[in-house]
C-alpha positions as CSV (number, residue, x, y, z in Angstrom):
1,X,-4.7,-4.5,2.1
2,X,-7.6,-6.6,3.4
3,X,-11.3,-6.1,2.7
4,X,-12.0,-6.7,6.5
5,X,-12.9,-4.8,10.2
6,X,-10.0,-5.3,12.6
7,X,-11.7,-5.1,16.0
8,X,-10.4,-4.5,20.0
9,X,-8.0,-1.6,19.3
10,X,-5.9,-1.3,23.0
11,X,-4.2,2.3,22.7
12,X,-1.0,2.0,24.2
13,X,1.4,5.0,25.0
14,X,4.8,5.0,23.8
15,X,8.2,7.2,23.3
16,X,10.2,5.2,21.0
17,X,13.6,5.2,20.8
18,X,15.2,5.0,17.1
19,X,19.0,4.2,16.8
20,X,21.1,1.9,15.1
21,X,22.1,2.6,11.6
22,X,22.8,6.9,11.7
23,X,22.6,8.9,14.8
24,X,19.7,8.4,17.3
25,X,16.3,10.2,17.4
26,X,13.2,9.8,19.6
27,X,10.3,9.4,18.0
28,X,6.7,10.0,19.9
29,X,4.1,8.2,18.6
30,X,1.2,5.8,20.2
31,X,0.9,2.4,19.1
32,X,-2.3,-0.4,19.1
33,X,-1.2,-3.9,18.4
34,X,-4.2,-6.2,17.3
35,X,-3.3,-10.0,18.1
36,X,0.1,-10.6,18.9
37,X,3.4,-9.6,20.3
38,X,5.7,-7.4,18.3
39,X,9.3,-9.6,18.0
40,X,12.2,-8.2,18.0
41,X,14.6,-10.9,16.5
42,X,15.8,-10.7,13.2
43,X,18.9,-9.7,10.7
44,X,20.4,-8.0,7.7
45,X,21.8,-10.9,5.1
46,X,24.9,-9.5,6.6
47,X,23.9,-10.8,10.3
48,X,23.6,-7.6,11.5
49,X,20.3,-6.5,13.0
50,X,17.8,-4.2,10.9
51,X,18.0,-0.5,12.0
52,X,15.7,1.5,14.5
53,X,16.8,4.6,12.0
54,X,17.5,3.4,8.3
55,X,19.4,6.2,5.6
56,X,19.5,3.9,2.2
57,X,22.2,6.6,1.2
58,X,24.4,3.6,1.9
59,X,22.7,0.5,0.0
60,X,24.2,1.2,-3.3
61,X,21.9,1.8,-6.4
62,X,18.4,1.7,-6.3
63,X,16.8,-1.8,-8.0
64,X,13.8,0.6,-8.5
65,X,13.1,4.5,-9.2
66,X,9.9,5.8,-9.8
67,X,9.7,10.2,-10.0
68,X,7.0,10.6,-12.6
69,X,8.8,11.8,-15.4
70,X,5.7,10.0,-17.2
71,X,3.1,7.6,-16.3
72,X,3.9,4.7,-18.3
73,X,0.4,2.5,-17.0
74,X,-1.9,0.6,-18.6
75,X,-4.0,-2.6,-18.0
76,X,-2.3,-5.7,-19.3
77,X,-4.9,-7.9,-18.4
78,X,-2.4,-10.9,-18.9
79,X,1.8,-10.5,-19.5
80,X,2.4,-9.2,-22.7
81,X,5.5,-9.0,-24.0
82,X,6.6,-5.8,-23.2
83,X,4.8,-4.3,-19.6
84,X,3.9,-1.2,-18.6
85,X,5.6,0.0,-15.6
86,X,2.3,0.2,-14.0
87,X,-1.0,-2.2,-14.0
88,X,-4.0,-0.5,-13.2
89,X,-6.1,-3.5,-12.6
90,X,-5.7,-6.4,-9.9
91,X,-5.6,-9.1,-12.2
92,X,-8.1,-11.4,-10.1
93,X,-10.1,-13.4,-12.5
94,X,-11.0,-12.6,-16.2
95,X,-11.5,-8.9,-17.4
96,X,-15.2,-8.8,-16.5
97,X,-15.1,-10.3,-12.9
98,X,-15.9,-8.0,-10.3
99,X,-12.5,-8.9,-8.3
100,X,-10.0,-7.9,-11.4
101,X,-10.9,-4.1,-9.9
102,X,-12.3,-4.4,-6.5
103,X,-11.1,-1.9,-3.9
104,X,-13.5,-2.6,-1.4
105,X,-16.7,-3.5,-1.0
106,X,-18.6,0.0,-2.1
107,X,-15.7,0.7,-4.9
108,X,-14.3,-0.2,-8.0
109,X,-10.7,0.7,-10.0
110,X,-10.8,2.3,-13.0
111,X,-8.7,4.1,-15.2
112,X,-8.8,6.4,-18.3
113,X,-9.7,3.3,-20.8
114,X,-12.3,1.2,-18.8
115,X,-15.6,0.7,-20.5
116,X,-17.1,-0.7,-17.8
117,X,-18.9,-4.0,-17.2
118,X,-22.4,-4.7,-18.2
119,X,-24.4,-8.1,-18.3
120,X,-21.3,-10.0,-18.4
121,X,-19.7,-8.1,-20.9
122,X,-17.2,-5.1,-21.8
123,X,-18.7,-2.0,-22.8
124,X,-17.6,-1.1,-26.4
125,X,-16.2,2.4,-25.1
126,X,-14.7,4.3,-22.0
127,X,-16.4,5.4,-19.3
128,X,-14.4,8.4,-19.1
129,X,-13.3,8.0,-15.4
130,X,-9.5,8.6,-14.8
131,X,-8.5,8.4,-11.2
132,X,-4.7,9.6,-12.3
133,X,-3.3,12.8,-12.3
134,X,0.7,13.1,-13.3
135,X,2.6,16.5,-12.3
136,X,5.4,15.5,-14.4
137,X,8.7,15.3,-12.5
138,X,7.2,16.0,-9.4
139,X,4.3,13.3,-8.8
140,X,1.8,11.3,-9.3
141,X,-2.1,11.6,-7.8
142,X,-4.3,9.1,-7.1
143,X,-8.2,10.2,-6.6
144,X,-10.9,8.5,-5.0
145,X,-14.4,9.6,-6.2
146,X,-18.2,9.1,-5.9
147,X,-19.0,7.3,-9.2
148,X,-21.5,9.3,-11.7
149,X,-25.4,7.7,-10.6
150,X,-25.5,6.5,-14.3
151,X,-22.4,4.8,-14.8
152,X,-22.9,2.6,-11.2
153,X,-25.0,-0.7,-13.4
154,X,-21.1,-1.2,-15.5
155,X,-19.1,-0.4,-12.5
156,X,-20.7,-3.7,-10.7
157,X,-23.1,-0.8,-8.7
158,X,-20.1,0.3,-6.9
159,X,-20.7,3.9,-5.1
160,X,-16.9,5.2,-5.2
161,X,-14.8,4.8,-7.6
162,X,-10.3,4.8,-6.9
163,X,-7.3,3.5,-8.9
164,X,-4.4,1.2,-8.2
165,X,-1.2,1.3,-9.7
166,X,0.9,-2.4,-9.6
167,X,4.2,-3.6,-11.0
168,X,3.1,-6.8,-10.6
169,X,4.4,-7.5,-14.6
170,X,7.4,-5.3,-14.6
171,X,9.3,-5.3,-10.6
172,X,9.5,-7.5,-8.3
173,X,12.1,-8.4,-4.9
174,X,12.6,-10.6,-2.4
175,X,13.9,-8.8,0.8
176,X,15.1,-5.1,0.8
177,X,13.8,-1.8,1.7
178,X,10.8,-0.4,0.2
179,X,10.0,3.4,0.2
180,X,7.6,5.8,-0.8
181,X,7.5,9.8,0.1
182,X,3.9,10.7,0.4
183,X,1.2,12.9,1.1
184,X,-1.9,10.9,2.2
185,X,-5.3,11.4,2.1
186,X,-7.8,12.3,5.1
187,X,-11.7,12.1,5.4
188,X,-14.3,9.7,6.7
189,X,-14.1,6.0,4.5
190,X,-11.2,7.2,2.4
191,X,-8.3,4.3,2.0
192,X,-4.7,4.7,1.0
193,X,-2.5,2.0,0.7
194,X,1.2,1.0,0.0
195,X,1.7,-2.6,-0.2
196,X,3.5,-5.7,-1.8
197,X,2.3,-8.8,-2.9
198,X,4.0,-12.3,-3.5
199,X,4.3,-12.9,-7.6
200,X,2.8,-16.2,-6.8
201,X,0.7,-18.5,-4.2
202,X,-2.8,-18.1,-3.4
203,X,-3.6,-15.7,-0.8
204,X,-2.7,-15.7,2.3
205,X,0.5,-18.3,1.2
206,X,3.3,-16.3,0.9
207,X,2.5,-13.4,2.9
208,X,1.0,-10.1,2.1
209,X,2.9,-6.7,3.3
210,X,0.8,-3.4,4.1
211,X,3.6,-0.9,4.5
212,X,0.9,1.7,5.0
213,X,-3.0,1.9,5.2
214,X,-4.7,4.4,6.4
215,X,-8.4,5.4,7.7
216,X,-9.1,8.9,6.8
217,X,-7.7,10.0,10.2
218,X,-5.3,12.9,9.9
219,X,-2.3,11.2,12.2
220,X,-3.1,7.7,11.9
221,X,-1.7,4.9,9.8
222,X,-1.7,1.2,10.0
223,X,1.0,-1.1,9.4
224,X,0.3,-4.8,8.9
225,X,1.2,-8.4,7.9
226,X,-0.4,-11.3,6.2
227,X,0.5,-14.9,6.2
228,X,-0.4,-18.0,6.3
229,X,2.2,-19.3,9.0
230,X,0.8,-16.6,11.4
231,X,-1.9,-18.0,14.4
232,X,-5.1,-15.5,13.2
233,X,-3.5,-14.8,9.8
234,X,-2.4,-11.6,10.6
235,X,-0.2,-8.9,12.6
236,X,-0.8,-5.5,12.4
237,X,-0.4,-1.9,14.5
238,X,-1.8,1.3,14.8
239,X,0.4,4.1,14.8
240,X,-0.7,7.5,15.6
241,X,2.0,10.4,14.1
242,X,2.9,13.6,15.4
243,X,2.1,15.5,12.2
244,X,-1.1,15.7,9.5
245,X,-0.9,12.7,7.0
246,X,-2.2,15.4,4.1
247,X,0.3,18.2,5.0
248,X,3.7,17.8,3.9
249,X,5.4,15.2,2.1
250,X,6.8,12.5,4.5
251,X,8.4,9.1,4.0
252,X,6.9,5.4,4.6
253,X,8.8,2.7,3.9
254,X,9.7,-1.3,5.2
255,X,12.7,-3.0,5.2
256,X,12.1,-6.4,4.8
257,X,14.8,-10.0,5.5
258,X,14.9,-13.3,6.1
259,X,14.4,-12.6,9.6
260,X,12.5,-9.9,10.6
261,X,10.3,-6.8,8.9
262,X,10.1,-3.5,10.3
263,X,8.3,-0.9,9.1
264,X,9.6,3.0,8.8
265,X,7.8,6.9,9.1
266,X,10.7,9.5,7.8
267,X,12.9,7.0,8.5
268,X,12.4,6.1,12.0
269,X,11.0,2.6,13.0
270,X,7.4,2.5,14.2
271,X,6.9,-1.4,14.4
272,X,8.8,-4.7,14.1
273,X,8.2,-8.1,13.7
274,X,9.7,-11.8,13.2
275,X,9.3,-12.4,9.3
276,X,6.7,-15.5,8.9
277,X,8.2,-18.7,7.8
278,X,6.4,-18.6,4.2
279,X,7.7,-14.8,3.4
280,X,11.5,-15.6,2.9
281,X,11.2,-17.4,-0.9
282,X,8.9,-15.7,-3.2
283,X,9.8,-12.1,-4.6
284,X,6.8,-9.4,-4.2
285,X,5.8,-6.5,-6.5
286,X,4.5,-3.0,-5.5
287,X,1.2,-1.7,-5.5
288,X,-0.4,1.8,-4.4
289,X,-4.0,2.3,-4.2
290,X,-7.1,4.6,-3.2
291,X,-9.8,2.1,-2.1
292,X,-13.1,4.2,-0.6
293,X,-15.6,2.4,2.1
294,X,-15.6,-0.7,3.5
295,X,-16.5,-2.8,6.7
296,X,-13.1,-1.8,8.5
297,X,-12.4,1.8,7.9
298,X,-16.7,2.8,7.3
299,X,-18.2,4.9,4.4
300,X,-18.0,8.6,3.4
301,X,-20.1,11.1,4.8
302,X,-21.1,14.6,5.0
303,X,-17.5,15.4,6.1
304,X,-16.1,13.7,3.3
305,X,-14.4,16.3,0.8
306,X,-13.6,14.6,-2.5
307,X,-11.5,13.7,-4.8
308,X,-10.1,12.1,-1.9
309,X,-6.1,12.9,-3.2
310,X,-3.2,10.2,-2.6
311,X,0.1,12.5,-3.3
312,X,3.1,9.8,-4.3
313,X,6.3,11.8,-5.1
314,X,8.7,9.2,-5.3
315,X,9.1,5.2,-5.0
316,X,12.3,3.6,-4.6
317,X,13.5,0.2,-3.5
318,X,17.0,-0.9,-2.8
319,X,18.9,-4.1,-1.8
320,X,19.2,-4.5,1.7
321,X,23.8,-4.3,2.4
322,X,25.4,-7.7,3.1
Protein backbone atom coordinates (compact mmCIF):
# COMPACT_ATOMS: atom_id res chain seq x y z
CA UNK A 1 0.00 0.00 0.00
CA UNK A 2 1.72 3.08 -1.51
CA UNK A 3 1.21 6.68 -0.57
CA UNK A 4 1.21 7.59 -4.40
CA UNK A 5 -1.27 8.51 -7.77
CA UNK A 6 -0.91 5.70 -10.29
CA UNK A 7 -1.74 7.42 -13.64
CA UNK A 8 -2.80 6.23 -17.52
CA UNK A 9 -5.48 3.70 -16.51
CA UNK A 10 -6.21 1.70 -20.21
CA UNK A 11 -9.67 -0.21 -19.49
CA UNK A 12 -9.47 -3.41 -21.07
CA UNK A 13 -12.45 -5.88 -21.48
CA UNK A 14 -12.12 -9.34 -20.44
CA UNK A 15 -14.10 -12.84 -19.78
CA UNK A 16 -11.65 -14.77 -17.80
CA UNK A 17 -11.49 -18.21 -17.72
CA UNK A 18 -10.69 -19.89 -14.18
CA UNK A 19 -9.68 -23.67 -14.17
CA UNK A 20 -7.11 -25.70 -12.81
CA UNK A 21 -7.24 -26.75 -9.31
CA UNK A 22 -11.47 -27.68 -8.86
CA UNK A 23 -13.94 -27.47 -11.56
CA UNK A 24 -13.88 -24.55 -14.04
CA UNK A 25 -15.82 -21.18 -13.81
CA UNK A 26 -15.92 -17.99 -15.92
CA UNK A 27 -15.40 -15.16 -14.25
CA UNK A 28 -16.41 -11.55 -15.94
CA UNK A 29 -14.55 -8.85 -14.80
CA UNK A 30 -12.57 -5.80 -16.60
CA UNK A 31 -9.00 -5.42 -16.08
CA UNK A 32 -6.40 -2.09 -16.31
CA UNK A 33 -2.76 -2.99 -16.17
CA UNK A 34 -0.47 0.07 -15.32
CA UNK A 35 3.19 -0.64 -16.70
CA UNK A 36 3.83 -4.05 -17.62
CA UNK A 37 2.74 -7.27 -19.02
CA UNK A 38 0.93 -9.78 -16.79
CA UNK A 39 3.40 -13.31 -16.92
CA UNK A 40 2.04 -16.20 -16.88
CA UNK A 41 5.05 -18.58 -15.81
CA UNK A 42 5.42 -19.87 -12.56
CA UNK A 43 4.95 -23.08 -10.06
CA UNK A 44 3.71 -24.70 -6.88
CA UNK A 45 7.03 -26.08 -4.81
CA UNK A 46 5.53 -29.18 -6.15
CA UNK A 47 6.28 -28.05 -9.94
CA UNK A 48 2.87 -27.79 -10.67
CA UNK A 49 1.46 -24.55 -11.90
CA UNK A 50 -0.61 -22.21 -9.48
CA UNK A 51 -4.40 -22.59 -9.97
CA UNK A 52 -6.84 -20.27 -12.12
CA UNK A 53 -9.49 -21.63 -9.20
CA UNK A 54 -7.73 -22.37 -5.80
CA UNK A 55 -10.06 -24.43 -2.76
CA UNK A 56 -7.30 -24.51 0.32
CA UNK A 57 -9.75 -27.37 1.52
CA UNK A 58 -6.79 -29.37 0.36
CA UNK A 59 -3.48 -27.60 1.81
CA UNK A 60 -3.64 -29.20 5.15
CA UNK A 61 -3.89 -27.00 8.45
CA UNK A 62 -3.94 -23.57 8.41
CA UNK A 63 -0.34 -21.82 9.64
CA UNK A 64 -2.72 -18.93 10.62
CA UNK A 65 -6.53 -18.44 11.82
CA UNK A 66 -7.87 -15.38 12.77
CA UNK A 67 -12.15 -15.41 13.60
CA UNK A 68 -12.36 -12.79 16.33
CA UNK A 69 -13.05 -14.68 19.17
CA UNK A 70 -11.10 -11.51 20.79
CA UNK A 71 -9.00 -8.78 19.70
CA UNK A 72 -5.76 -9.50 21.15
CA UNK A 73 -3.96 -5.95 19.72
CA UNK A 74 -1.93 -3.55 21.08
CA UNK A 75 1.05 -1.26 20.14
CA UNK A 76 4.33 -2.92 20.91
CA UNK A 77 6.26 -0.13 19.77
CA UNK A 78 9.45 -2.53 19.78
CA UNK A 79 9.33 -6.71 20.25
CA UNK A 80 8.50 -7.46 23.57
CA UNK A 81 8.64 -10.65 24.79
CA UNK A 82 5.41 -11.84 24.41
CA UNK A 83 3.36 -10.01 21.12
CA UNK A 84 0.07 -9.28 20.68
CA UNK A 85 -1.51 -10.90 17.84
CA UNK A 86 -2.04 -7.61 16.32
CA UNK A 87 0.24 -4.15 16.11
CA UNK A 88 -1.76 -1.23 15.71
CA UNK A 89 1.08 0.98 14.74
CA UNK A 90 3.52 0.79 11.64
CA UNK A 91 6.57 0.79 13.48
CA UNK A 92 8.39 3.41 11.24
CA UNK A 93 10.61 5.48 13.34
CA UNK A 94 10.40 6.26 17.17
CA UNK A 95 6.88 6.51 18.91
CA UNK A 96 6.44 10.26 18.12
CA UNK A 97 7.46 10.32 14.35
CA UNK A 98 4.71 11.10 12.14
CA UNK A 99 5.47 7.72 9.92
CA UNK A 100 5.04 5.17 13.06
CA UNK A 101 1.02 5.87 12.16
CA UNK A 102 0.77 7.36 8.79
CA UNK A 103 -1.95 6.14 6.45
CA UNK A 104 -1.71 8.61 4.03
CA UNK A 105 -1.07 11.92 3.64
CA UNK A 106 -4.47 13.61 5.27
CA UNK A 107 -4.60 10.55 8.00
CA UNK A 108 -3.24 9.12 10.88
CA UNK A 109 -3.70 5.46 12.88
CA UNK A 110 -4.77 5.36 16.09
CA UNK A 111 -6.19 3.17 18.48
CA UNK A 112 -8.06 3.11 21.86
CA UNK A 113 -4.65 4.02 23.90
CA UNK A 114 -2.96 6.80 21.69
CA UNK A 115 -2.39 10.07 23.43
CA UNK A 116 -1.41 11.73 20.65
CA UNK A 117 1.66 13.69 19.67
CA UNK A 118 2.38 17.16 20.59
CA UNK A 119 5.65 19.35 20.29
CA UNK A 120 7.65 16.28 20.08
CA UNK A 121 6.23 14.54 22.75
CA UNK A 122 3.48 11.88 23.92
CA UNK A 123 0.46 13.20 25.45
CA UNK A 124 0.14 12.00 29.14
CA UNK A 125 -3.41 10.49 28.28
CA UNK A 126 -5.65 8.93 25.43
CA UNK A 127 -7.23 10.67 22.97
CA UNK A 128 -10.14 8.50 23.08
CA UNK A 129 -10.22 7.59 19.37
CA UNK A 130 -10.77 3.75 18.71
CA UNK A 131 -10.99 2.85 15.06
CA UNK A 132 -11.90 -1.06 16.22
CA UNK A 133 -15.01 -2.56 16.60
CA UNK A 134 -15.00 -6.64 17.53
CA UNK A 135 -18.44 -8.63 16.97
CA UNK A 136 -16.94 -11.40 18.79
CA UNK A 137 -16.95 -14.69 16.78
CA UNK A 138 -18.15 -13.14 13.85
CA UNK A 139 -15.67 -10.11 12.95
CA UNK A 140 -13.72 -7.50 13.27
CA UNK A 141 -14.38 -3.54 11.99
CA UNK A 142 -12.10 -1.24 11.01
CA UNK A 143 -13.41 2.58 10.75
CA UNK A 144 -12.08 5.45 9.04
CA UNK A 145 -13.14 8.87 10.48
CA UNK A 146 -12.91 12.69 10.34
CA UNK A 147 -10.63 13.51 13.31
CA UNK A 148 -12.39 15.76 16.12
CA UNK A 149 -11.17 19.81 14.97
CA UNK A 150 -9.43 19.80 18.46
CA UNK A 151 -7.49 16.85 18.58
CA UNK A 152 -5.91 17.55 14.80
CA UNK A 153 -2.46 19.75 16.55
CA UNK A 154 -1.43 15.79 18.40
CA UNK A 155 -2.61 13.82 15.55
CA UNK A 156 0.37 15.63 13.25
CA UNK A 157 -2.88 17.90 11.86
CA UNK A 158 -4.14 14.96 10.10
CA UNK A 159 -7.92 15.43 8.83
CA UNK A 160 -9.05 11.59 9.02
CA UNK A 161 -8.27 9.40 11.29
CA UNK A 162 -8.16 4.91 10.42
CA UNK A 163 -6.42 1.98 12.05
CA UNK A 164 -4.13 -0.78 10.93
CA UNK A 165 -3.90 -4.06 12.36
CA UNK A 166 -0.12 -5.93 11.64
CA UNK A 167 1.39 -9.28 12.77
CA UNK A 168 4.46 -7.98 12.00
CA UNK A 169 5.75 -9.37 15.73
CA UNK A 170 3.65 -12.43 16.01
CA UNK A 171 3.25 -14.20 11.98
CA UNK A 172 5.06 -14.24 9.33
CA UNK A 173 5.60 -16.71 5.74
CA UNK A 174 7.38 -17.03 2.97
CA UNK A 175 5.19 -18.39 0.03
CA UNK A 176 1.63 -19.73 0.54
CA UNK A 177 -1.80 -18.61 0.13
CA UNK A 178 -3.16 -15.64 1.97
CA UNK A 179 -6.89 -15.11 2.50
CA UNK A 180 -9.23 -12.76 3.92
CA UNK A 181 -13.35 -12.88 3.64
CA UNK A 182 -14.39 -9.27 3.58
CA UNK A 183 -16.82 -6.65 3.24
CA UNK A 184 -15.18 -3.48 1.94
CA UNK A 185 -15.80 -0.06 2.24
CA UNK A 186 -17.21 2.39 -0.43
CA UNK A 187 -17.18 6.33 -0.68
CA UNK A 188 -15.12 9.07 -2.26
CA UNK A 189 -11.10 8.98 -0.61
CA UNK A 190 -11.86 5.96 1.55
CA UNK A 191 -8.85 3.19 1.44
CA UNK A 192 -8.98 -0.43 2.39
CA UNK A 193 -6.09 -2.51 2.25
CA UNK A 194 -4.90 -6.15 2.67
CA UNK A 195 -1.32 -6.54 2.28
CA UNK A 196 2.13 -8.21 3.39
CA UNK A 197 5.29 -6.90 4.10
CA UNK A 198 8.85 -8.41 4.18
CA UNK A 199 10.03 -8.83 8.04
CA UNK A 200 13.17 -7.09 6.91
CA UNK A 201 15.01 -4.82 4.06
CA UNK A 202 14.29 -1.34 3.41
CA UNK A 203 11.54 -0.57 1.18
CA UNK A 204 11.17 -1.42 -1.89
CA UNK A 205 14.00 -4.55 -1.25
CA UNK A 206 12.16 -7.42 -0.80
CA UNK A 207 9.00 -6.71 -2.27
CA UNK A 208 5.75 -5.36 -1.04
CA UNK A 209 2.34 -7.43 -1.73
CA UNK A 210 -1.10 -5.43 -2.02
CA UNK A 211 -3.60 -8.32 -2.15
CA UNK A 212 -6.31 -5.72 -2.17
CA UNK A 213 -6.67 -1.87 -2.25
CA UNK A 214 -9.46 -0.22 -3.00
CA UNK A 215 -10.74 3.41 -3.98
CA UNK A 216 -14.11 3.95 -2.66
CA UNK A 217 -15.64 2.62 -5.88
CA UNK A 218 -18.36 0.04 -5.22
CA UNK A 219 -16.92 -2.82 -7.81
CA UNK A 220 -13.37 -1.86 -8.01
CA UNK A 221 -10.27 -3.18 -6.43
CA UNK A 222 -6.66 -3.01 -7.14
CA UNK A 223 -4.16 -5.63 -6.92
CA UNK A 224 -0.44 -4.73 -6.99
CA UNK A 225 3.22 -5.49 -6.51
CA UNK A 226 6.27 -3.80 -5.13
CA UNK A 227 9.92 -4.55 -5.76
CA UNK A 228 12.96 -3.48 -6.27
CA UNK A 229 13.90 -5.95 -9.16
CA UNK A 230 10.81 -4.67 -11.13
CA UNK A 231 11.65 -1.76 -14.18
CA UNK A 232 9.24 1.25 -12.55
CA UNK A 233 9.14 -0.49 -9.18
CA UNK A 234 5.94 -1.64 -9.49
CA UNK A 235 3.04 -3.97 -11.19
CA UNK A 236 -0.36 -3.48 -10.44
CA UNK A 237 -4.18 -4.04 -12.10
CA UNK A 238 -7.47 -2.78 -11.81
CA UNK A 239 -10.08 -5.15 -11.54
CA UNK A 240 -13.64 -4.18 -11.81
CA UNK A 241 -16.15 -7.00 -10.01
CA UNK A 242 -19.47 -8.05 -10.88
CA UNK A 243 -20.91 -7.41 -7.39
CA UNK A 244 -20.93 -4.34 -4.59
CA UNK A 245 -17.57 -4.43 -2.56
CA UNK A 246 -19.89 -3.32 0.76
CA UNK A 247 -22.69 -5.90 0.15
CA UNK A 248 -21.90 -9.30 1.14
CA UNK A 249 -19.01 -10.95 2.49
CA UNK A 250 -16.62 -12.19 -0.38
CA UNK A 251 -13.18 -13.64 -0.36
CA UNK A 252 -9.69 -11.94 -1.46
CA UNK A 253 -6.78 -13.75 -1.28
CA UNK A 254 -3.00 -14.43 -3.13
CA UNK A 255 -1.19 -17.34 -3.48
CA UNK A 256 2.16 -16.58 -3.48
CA UNK A 257 5.76 -19.07 -4.77
CA UNK A 258 8.98 -19.03 -5.93
CA UNK A 259 7.70 -18.42 -9.20
CA UNK A 260 4.81 -16.60 -9.72
CA UNK A 261 1.93 -14.59 -7.60
CA UNK A 262 -1.58 -14.55 -8.52
CA UNK A 263 -4.02 -12.91 -6.91
CA UNK A 264 -7.74 -14.43 -6.05
CA UNK A 265 -11.72 -12.75 -5.79
CA UNK A 266 -13.98 -15.80 -4.22
CA UNK A 267 -11.51 -17.89 -5.29
CA UNK A 268 -11.22 -17.22 -8.85
CA UNK A 269 -7.95 -15.67 -10.32
CA UNK A 270 -8.15 -12.02 -11.39
CA UNK A 271 -4.31 -11.34 -12.10
CA UNK A 272 -0.94 -13.14 -12.36
CA UNK A 273 2.46 -12.31 -12.43
CA UNK A 274 6.26 -13.70 -12.55
CA UNK A 275 7.36 -13.41 -8.73
CA UNK A 276 10.34 -10.65 -8.68
CA UNK A 277 13.76 -11.98 -8.13
CA UNK A 278 14.08 -10.35 -4.49
CA UNK A 279 10.55 -11.84 -3.21
CA UNK A 280 11.55 -15.60 -2.94
CA UNK A 281 13.82 -15.34 0.62
CA UNK A 282 12.38 -13.17 3.20
CA UNK A 283 9.05 -14.28 5.02
CA UNK A 284 6.24 -11.42 5.12
CA UNK A 285 3.65 -10.59 7.84
CA UNK A 286 0.02 -9.38 7.36
CA UNK A 287 -1.47 -6.17 7.67
CA UNK A 288 -5.14 -4.69 7.18
CA UNK A 289 -5.81 -1.20 7.19
CA UNK A 290 -8.35 1.90 6.64
CA UNK A 291 -6.19 4.73 5.27
CA UNK A 292 -8.56 7.95 4.18
CA UNK A 293 -7.31 10.64 1.30
CA UNK A 294 -4.47 10.79 -0.53
CA UNK A 295 -2.87 11.90 -3.89
CA UNK A 296 -3.95 8.49 -5.64
CA UNK A 297 -7.36 7.63 -4.63
CA UNK A 298 -8.44 11.85 -3.72
CA UNK A 299 -10.19 13.13 -0.53
CA UNK A 300 -13.76 12.72 0.98
CA UNK A 301 -16.50 14.71 0.08
CA UNK A 302 -20.04 15.58 0.39
CA UNK A 303 -20.85 12.02 -0.73
CA UNK A 304 -18.62 10.58 1.73
CA UNK A 305 -20.83 8.68 4.55
CA UNK A 306 -18.57 7.90 7.59
CA UNK A 307 -17.33 5.75 9.68
CA UNK A 308 -16.05 4.50 6.50
CA UNK A 309 -16.46 0.51 7.76
CA UNK A 310 -13.79 -2.27 6.67
CA UNK A 311 -15.80 -5.66 7.60
CA UNK A 312 -12.84 -8.61 8.11
CA UNK A 313 -14.63 -11.94 9.04
CA UNK A 314 -11.94 -14.22 8.83
CA UNK A 315 -7.95 -14.41 7.87
CA UNK A 316 -6.34 -17.45 7.15
CA UNK A 317 -3.09 -18.50 5.59
CA UNK A 318 -1.96 -21.93 4.67
CA UNK A 319 1.17 -23.64 3.15
CA UNK A 320 1.07 -23.84 -0.40
CA UNK A 321 0.94 -28.37 -1.26
CA UNK A 322 4.33 -29.85 -2.51
Amino acid sequence: MVNSPRDGLNAIGQYHEVGGWGRAVALPFRAAFIGFVTLMSGTTASGTPLPRSIDPAGFGKPTFEETWQKLDAGTDQVRPSVPHRWRTVLGHGSATSVFNRKGSDASQYVDKDFPGVENGKLGSTPLGLDPFELTPGSHVTIKGMPAPADLKPKLFGASYVGGVLTTRFSFSQLFGYFEISARLPTGKGIWPAWWLMPISGQWPQNGELDILEGLGASNEIYCSVHSSALPGKQLSQKVTLPFDVSSGWHRYGVAWSADEIVWYVDRQEVHRVATPADMKQVPMYLLLNVAVGGSWGGYPDASTRFPARFDIQRVTVWKLPG
